[in-house]
C-alpha positions in Angstrom: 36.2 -4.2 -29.4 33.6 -2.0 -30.6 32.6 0.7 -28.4 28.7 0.7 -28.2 26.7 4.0 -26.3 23.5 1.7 -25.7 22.7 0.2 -22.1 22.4 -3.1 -24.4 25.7 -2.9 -26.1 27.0 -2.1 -22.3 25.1 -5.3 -21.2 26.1 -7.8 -23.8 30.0 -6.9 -23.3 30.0 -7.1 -19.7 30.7 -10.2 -18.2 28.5 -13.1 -16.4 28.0 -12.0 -13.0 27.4 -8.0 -14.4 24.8 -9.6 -16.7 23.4 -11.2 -13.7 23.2 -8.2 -11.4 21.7 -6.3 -14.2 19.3 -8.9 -15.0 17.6 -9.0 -11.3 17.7 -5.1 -11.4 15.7 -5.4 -14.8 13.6 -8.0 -13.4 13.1 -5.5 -9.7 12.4 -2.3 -11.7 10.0 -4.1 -13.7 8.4 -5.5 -10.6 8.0 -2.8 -9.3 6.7 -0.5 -11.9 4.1 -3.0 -12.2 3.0 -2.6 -8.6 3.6 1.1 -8.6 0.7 0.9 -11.5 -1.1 -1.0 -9.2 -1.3 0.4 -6.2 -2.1 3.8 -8.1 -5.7 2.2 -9.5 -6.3 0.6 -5.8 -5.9 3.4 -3.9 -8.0 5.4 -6.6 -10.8 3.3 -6.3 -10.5 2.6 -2.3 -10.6 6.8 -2.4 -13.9 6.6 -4.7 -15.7 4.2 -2.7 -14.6 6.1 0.6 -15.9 9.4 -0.9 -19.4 7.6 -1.7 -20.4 5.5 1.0 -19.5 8.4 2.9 -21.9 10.6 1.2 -24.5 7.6 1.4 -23.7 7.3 5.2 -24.3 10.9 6.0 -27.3 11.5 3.5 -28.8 8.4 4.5 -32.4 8.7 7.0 -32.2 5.1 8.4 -28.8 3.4 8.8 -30.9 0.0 9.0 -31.6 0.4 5.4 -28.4 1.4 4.5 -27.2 -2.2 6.5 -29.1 -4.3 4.5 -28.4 -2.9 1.1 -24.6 -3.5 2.2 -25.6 -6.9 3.5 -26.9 -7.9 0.4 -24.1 -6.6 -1.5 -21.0 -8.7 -0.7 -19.5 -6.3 -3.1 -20.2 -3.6 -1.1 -18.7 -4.9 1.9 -15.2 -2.8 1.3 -13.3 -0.5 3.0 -15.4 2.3 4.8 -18.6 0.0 4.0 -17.0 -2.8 5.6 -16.3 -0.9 9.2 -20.0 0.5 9.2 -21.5 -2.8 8.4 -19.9 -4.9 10.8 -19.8 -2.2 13.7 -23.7 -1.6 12.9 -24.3 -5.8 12.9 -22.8 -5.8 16.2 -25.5 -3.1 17.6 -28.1 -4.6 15.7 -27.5 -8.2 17.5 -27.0 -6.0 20.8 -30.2 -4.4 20.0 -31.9 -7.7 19.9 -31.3 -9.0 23.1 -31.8 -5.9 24.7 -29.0 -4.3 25.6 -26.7 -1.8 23.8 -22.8 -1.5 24.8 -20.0 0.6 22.8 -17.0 -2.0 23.7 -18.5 -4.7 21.4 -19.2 -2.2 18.5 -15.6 -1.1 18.6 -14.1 -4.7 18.5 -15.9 -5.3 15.7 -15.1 -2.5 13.5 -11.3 -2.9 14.8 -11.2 -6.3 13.2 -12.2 -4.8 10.0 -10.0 -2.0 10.5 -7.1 -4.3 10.8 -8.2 -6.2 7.5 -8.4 -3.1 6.0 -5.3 -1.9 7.0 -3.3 -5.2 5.6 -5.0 -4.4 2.3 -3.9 -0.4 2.1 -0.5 -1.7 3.3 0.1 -4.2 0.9 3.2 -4.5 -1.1 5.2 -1.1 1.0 7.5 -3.9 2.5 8.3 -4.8 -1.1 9.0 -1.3 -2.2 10.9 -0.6 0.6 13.2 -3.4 0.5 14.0 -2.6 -3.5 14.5 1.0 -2.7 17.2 0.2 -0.1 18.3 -3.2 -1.3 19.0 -1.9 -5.3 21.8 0.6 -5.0 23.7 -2.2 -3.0 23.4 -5.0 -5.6 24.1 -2.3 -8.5 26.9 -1.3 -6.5 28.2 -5.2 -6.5 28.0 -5.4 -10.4 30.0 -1.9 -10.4 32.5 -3.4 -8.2 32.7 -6.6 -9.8 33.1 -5.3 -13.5 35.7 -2.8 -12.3 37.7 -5.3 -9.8 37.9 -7.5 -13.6 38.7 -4.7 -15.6 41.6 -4.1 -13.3 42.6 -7.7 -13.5 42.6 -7.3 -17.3 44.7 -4.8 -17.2 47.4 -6.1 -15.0 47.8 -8.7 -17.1 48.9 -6.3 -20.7 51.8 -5.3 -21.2 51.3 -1.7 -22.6 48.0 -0.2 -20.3 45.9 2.1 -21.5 43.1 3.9 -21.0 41.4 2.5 -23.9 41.5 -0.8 -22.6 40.3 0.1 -19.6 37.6 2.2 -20.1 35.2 0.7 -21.8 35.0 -2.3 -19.1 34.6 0.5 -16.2 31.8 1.9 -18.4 29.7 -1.2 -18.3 30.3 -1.4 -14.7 28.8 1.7 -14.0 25.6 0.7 -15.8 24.9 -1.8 -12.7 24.8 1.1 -10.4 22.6 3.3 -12.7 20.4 1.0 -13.2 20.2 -0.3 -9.5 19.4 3.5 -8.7 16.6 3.8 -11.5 15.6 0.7 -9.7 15.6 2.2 -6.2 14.6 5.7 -6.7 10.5 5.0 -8.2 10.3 2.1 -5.6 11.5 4.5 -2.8 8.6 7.4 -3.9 6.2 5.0 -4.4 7.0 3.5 -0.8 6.7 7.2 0.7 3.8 7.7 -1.2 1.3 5.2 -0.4 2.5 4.7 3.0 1.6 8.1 3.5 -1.7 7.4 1.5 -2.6 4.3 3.5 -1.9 6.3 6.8 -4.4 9.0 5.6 -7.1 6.7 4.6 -6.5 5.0 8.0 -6.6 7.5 10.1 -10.3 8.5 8.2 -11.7 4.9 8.7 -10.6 5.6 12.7 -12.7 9.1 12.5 -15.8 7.2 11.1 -15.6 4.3 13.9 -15.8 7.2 16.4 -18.4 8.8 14.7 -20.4 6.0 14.2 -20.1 5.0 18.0 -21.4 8.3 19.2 -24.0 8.1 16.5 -25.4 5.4 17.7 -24.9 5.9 21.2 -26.9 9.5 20.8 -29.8 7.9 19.2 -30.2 5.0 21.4 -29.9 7.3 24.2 -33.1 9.2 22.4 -34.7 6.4 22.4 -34.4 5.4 25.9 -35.5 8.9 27.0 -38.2 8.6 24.1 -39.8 5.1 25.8 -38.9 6.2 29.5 -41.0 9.6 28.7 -44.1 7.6 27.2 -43.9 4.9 29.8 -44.0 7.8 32.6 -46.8 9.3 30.7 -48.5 6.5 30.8 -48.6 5.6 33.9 -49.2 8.8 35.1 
């Protein structure tokens, strides 16, 4: 049999269950390089449009303006923007009926939190279970092609190492490729997990901003109207 060097040659030699387990490694590495690629150009753009509504938030004179650009913007309605508009909507309809309470802006902005959160999170329970799951099912076809070159062997009557060799080579291409499998899908798991935390724990520093925002002002504004109604009257 002719000795190829090539992960193909090694692949059309081995036999049907190695072929298999390499296949669904191919087929998870692919995966997820595809996601890794992904999840790269999501969390570059979720980073961009936290970096500018931010900027907008903080530059802008009248958050009531700001609110209705992003309401008439469905577009806009994303990540940070997202949390502001729907915690502002909730003091806005407080605001109408005349009364102002923190507990109902926080709900609301929680709920968009949450929905942010499942989209920054999206895809780590995948990477996770190729990055653990991999090295196992590489280490299968390893076992497998070597438990069958063993077999093969028994049966000759003169052994060599020849014989033997070239079938334990191709078995050992299952657990290389299940690690080239596992290893990008285990950096990209601790990578964006970490990334996700980060931008999470910013969209929890805005909520708390925005509450005592809000809560300063409309305290200003009380005093503001108590002061001119006192005046008056006096």
């Amino acid at each position: 049999m002719e000795n190829h060097t090539d992960i193909l040659g090694y692949f059309f030699q081995a036999g049907f269950v190695v072929k298999s387990v390499m296949l669904i490694l191919l087929a998870a590495s692919i995966l997820s390089w595809t996601l890794i690629i992904q999840r790269a150009w999501f969390f570059k753009r979720i980073q961009s449009q936290y970096e500018d509504f931010k900027h907008r938030f903080w530059q802008s004179e009248d958050l009531t303006k700001l609110y209705g650009l992003i309401e008439h913007d469905k577009l806009e309605q994303q990540g940070l923007a997202s949390i502001f508009y729907n915690g502002f909507k909730s003091f806005l309809n407080q605001r109408s009926r005349g009364a102002v309470e923190v507990e109902p802006m926080q709900r609301a902005m929680q709920i968009s939190h949450y929905k942010q959160a499942e989209d920054l999170e999206q895809h780590l329970p995948l990477f996770a279970s190729i990055g653990s799951i991999t090295p196992y099912v590489g280490l299968f076809g390893t076992v497998w092609g070597i438990m069958t070159s063993l077999q093969a062997l028994g049966q000759a009557q003169q052994a060599t190492i020849a014989m033997v060799a070239p079938g334990i080579s191709e078995a050992l291409v299952a657990t290389a490729l299940g690690l080239f499998t596992a290893i990008p899908a285990g950096i990209a798991y601790n990578r964006y997990s970490t990334r996700a935390n980060t931008m999470l724990a910013r969209y929890d520093l805005f909520q708390d901003e925005l509450v005592a925002l809000i809560t300063e002002q409309t305290a200003q504004t009380a005093q503001t109207a108590q002061t001119a109604q006192t005046s008056k009257e006096a």
